[in-house]
C-alpha positions as CSV (number, residue, x, y, z in Angstrom):
1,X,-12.2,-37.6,42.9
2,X,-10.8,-40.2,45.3
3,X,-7.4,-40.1,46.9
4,X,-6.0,-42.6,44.9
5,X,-7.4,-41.4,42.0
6,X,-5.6,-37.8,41.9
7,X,-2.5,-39.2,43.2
8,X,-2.3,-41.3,40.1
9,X,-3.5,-38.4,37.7
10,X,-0.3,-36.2,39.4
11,X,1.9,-39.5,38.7
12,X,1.0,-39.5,35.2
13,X,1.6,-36.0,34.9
14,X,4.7,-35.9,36.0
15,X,5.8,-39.2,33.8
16,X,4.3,-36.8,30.7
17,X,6.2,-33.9,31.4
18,X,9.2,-35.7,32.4
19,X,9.0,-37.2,29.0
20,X,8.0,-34.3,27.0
21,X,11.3,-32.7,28.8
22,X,13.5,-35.5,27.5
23,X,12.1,-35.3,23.7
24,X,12.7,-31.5,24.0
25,X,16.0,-31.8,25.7
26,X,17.6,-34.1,23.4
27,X,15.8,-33.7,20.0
28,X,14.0,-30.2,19.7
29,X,16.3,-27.8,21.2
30,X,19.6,-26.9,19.4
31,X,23.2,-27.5,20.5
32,X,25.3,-24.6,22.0
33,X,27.6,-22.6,20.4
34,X,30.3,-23.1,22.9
35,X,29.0,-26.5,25.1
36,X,27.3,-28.6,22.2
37,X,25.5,-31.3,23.2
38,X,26.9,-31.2,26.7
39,X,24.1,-27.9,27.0
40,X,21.1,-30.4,27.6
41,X,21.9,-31.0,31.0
42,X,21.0,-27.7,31.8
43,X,17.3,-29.5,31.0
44,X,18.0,-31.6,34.1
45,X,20.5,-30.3,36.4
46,X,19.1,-26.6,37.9
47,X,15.9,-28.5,38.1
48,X,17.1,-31.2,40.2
49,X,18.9,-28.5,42.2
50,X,15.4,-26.6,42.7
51,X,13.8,-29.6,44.0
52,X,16.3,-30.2,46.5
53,X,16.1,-26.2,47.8
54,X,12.3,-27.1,47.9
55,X,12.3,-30.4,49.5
56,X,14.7,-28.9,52.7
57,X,12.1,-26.0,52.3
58,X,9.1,-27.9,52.9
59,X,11.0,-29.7,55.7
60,X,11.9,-26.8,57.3
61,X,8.3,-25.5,57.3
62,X,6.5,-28.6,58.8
63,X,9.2,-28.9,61.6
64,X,8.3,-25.0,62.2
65,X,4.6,-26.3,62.2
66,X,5.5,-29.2,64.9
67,X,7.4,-27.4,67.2
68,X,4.8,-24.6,67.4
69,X,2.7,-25.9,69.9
70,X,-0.7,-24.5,68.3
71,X,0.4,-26.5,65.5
72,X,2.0,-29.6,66.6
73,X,1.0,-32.6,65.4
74,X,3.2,-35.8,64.5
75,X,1.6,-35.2,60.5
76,X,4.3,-32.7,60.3
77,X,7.0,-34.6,61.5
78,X,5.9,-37.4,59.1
79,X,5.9,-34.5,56.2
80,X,9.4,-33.5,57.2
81,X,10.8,-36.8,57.2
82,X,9.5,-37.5,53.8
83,X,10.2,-34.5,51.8
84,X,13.8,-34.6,53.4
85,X,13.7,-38.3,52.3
86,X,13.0,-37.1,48.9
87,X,15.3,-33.7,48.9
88,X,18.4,-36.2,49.3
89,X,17.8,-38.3,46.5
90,X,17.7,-35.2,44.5
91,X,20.5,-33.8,45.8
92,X,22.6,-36.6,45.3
93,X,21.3,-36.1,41.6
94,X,22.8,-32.6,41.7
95,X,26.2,-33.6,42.5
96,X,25.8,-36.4,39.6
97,X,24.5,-34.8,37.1
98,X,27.2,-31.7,38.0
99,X,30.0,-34.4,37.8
100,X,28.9,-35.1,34.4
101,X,28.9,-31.8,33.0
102,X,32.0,-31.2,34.6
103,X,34.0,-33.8,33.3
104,X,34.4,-32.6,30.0
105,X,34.2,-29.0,31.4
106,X,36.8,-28.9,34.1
107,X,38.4,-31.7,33.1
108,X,37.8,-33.2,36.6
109,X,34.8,-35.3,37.8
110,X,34.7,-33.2,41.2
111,X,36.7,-30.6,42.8
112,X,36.4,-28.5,45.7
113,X,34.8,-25.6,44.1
114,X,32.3,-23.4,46.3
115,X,29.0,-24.6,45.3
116,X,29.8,-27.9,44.9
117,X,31.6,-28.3,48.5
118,X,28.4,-26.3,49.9
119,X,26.0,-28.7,48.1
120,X,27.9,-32.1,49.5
121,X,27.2,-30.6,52.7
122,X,24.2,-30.1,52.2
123,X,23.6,-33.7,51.4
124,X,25.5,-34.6,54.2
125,X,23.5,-32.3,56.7
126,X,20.2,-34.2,55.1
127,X,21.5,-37.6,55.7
128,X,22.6,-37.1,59.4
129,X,19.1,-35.4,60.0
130,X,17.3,-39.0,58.8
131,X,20.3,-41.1,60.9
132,X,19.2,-38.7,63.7
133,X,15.5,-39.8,63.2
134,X,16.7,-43.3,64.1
135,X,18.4,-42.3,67.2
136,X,15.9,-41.9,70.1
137,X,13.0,-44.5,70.8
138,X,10.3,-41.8,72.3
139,X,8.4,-40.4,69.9
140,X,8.0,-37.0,70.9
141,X,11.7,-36.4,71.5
142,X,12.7,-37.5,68.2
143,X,10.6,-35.3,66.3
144,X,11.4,-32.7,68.4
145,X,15.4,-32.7,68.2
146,X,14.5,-33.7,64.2
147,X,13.0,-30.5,63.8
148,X,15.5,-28.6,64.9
149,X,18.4,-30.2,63.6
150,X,16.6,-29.8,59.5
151,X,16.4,-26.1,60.8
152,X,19.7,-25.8,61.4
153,X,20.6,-27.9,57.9
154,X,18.4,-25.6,55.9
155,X,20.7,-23.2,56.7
156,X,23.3,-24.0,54.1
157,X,20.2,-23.7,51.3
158,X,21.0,-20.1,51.1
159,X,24.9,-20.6,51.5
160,X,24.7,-23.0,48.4
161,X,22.3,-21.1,46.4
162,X,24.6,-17.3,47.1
163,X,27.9,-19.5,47.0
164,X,28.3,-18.5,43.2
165,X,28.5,-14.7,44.5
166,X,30.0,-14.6,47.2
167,X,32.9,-16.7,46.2
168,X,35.4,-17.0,43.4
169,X,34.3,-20.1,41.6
170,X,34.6,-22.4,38.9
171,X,30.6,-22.9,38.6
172,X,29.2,-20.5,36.1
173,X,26.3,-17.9,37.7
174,X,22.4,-18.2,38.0
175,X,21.5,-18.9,34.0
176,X,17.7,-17.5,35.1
177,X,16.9,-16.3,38.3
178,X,20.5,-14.3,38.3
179,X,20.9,-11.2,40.4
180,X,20.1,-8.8,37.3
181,X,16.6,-11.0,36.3
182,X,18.3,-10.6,32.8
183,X,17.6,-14.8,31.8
184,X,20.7,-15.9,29.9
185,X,18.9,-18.3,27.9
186,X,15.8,-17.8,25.3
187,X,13.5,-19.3,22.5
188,X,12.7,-23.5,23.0
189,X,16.1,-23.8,25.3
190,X,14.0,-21.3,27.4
191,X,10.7,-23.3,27.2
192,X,12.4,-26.7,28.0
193,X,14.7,-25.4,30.9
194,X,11.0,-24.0,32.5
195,X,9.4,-27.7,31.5
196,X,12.1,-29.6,33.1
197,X,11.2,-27.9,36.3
198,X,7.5,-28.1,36.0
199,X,7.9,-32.1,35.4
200,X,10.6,-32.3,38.6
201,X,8.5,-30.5,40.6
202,X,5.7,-32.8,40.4
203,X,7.8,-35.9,40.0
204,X,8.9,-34.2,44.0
205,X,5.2,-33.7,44.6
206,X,4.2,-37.4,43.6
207,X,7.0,-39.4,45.4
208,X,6.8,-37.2,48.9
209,X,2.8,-37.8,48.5
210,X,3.7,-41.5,48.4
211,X,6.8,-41.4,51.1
212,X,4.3,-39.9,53.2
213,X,1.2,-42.5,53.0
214,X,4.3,-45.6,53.9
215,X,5.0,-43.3,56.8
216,X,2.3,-42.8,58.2
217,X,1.0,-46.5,57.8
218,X,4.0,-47.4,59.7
219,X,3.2,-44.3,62.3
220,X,-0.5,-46.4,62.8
221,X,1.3,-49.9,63.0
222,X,3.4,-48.3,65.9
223,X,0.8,-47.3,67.4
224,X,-1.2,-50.4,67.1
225,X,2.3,-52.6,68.3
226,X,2.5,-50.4,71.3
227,X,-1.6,-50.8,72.4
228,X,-1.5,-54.9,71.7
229,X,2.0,-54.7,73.8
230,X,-0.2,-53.4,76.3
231,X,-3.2,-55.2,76.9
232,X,-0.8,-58.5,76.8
233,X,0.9,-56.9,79.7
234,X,-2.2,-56.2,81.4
235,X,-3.4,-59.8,80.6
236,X,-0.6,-60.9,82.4
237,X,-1.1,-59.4,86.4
């Protein structure tokens, strides 16, 4: 199968199973007891959170892979770039889609609760990690001092995802993958919670596959600026 021919097929996937989520979400599963209606962004949000922990995950790793000298190639900088790229679009859906639910929870639309102060500095780690990228004109260098600064950003991935333990807060605990593996949720609210991060994931998988190919077209056109740049110069003495 050619390139662009499975990178459609996961596109189309992930448009399914987005979809399927959304008729699940909002017409299959039942209201809850306490939350309503307001319980189907439960469908949405933790997924959208998981992305993000994965995105800054798969960052991390490919700036490992750079920096190790066995490894290093600039393929891995160009990975790390785009799944960062992509990890701060979804975080920024965390903290919107959290705002939503707790509007009508809290009574607020933000407040400086552990998790939620943790996660806006996680986006804001994210963002100065692709202003940073923008910084420094060598090539090398930049990826280099990239790595390491989304190494030291993923370090507040933990921090966010323990924040609900280790700190008195206003967000409720892990509803599935809590420290007793005792899932607080069952039947089709179950099933659609596990969909919704199935169909994220690969919505993730699709768009950094993408991010990636515009990168490294523009990594080649670089490349190709720089060598014309230099026979010109050379034409010149």
């Amino acid at each position: 199968m050619a390139r662009k021919s499975w990178i459609a097929l996961v596109g189309a996937f992930a448009l399914v199973t987005v979809g399927v989520t959304y008729i699940m979400g909002l017409w299959i599963t039942p209201p809850d007891v306490f939350q309503g209606n307001l319980v189907r962004l439960i469908y949405v949000h933790p997924a959208v959170a998981w992305v993000a922990y994965l995105a800054y995950g798969v960052t991390s790793l490919a700036s490992l892979a750079y920096l190790w000298k066995k490894t290093r190639n600039y393929k891995w900088d160009l990975l790390a770039a785009s799944s960062a790229e992509v990890g701060v679009v979804f975080t920024a859906l965390t903290l919107i889609t959290g705002s939503i639910w707790g509007r009508p929870t809290w009574g607020v639309w933000w407040t400086w609760d552990a998790r939620l102060t943790t996660t806006a500095l996680l986006l804001v780690l994210y963002l100065g990690y692709l202003a940073l990228r923008r910084v420094s004109e060598d090539r090398e260098q930049r990826a280099k001092r990239s790595a390491v600064a989304a190494l030291i950003a993923f370090i507040d991935v933990p921090i966010v995802h323990q924040s609900v333990v280790w700190w008195k807060t206003l967000h409720q605990s892990a509803t599935v993958f809590n420290a007793d593996l005792n899932p607080k949720i069952h039947g089709e609210m179950a099933w659609t919670l596990l969909l919704g991060f199935l169909s994220f994931t690969v919505v993730y998988v699709w768009m950094v596959i993408k991010r990636y190919d515009i990168a490294r077209t523009q990594f080649k056109l670089e490349d190709q600026t720089v060598e014309r740049a230099i026979k010109e110069r050379v034409g010149t003495i």
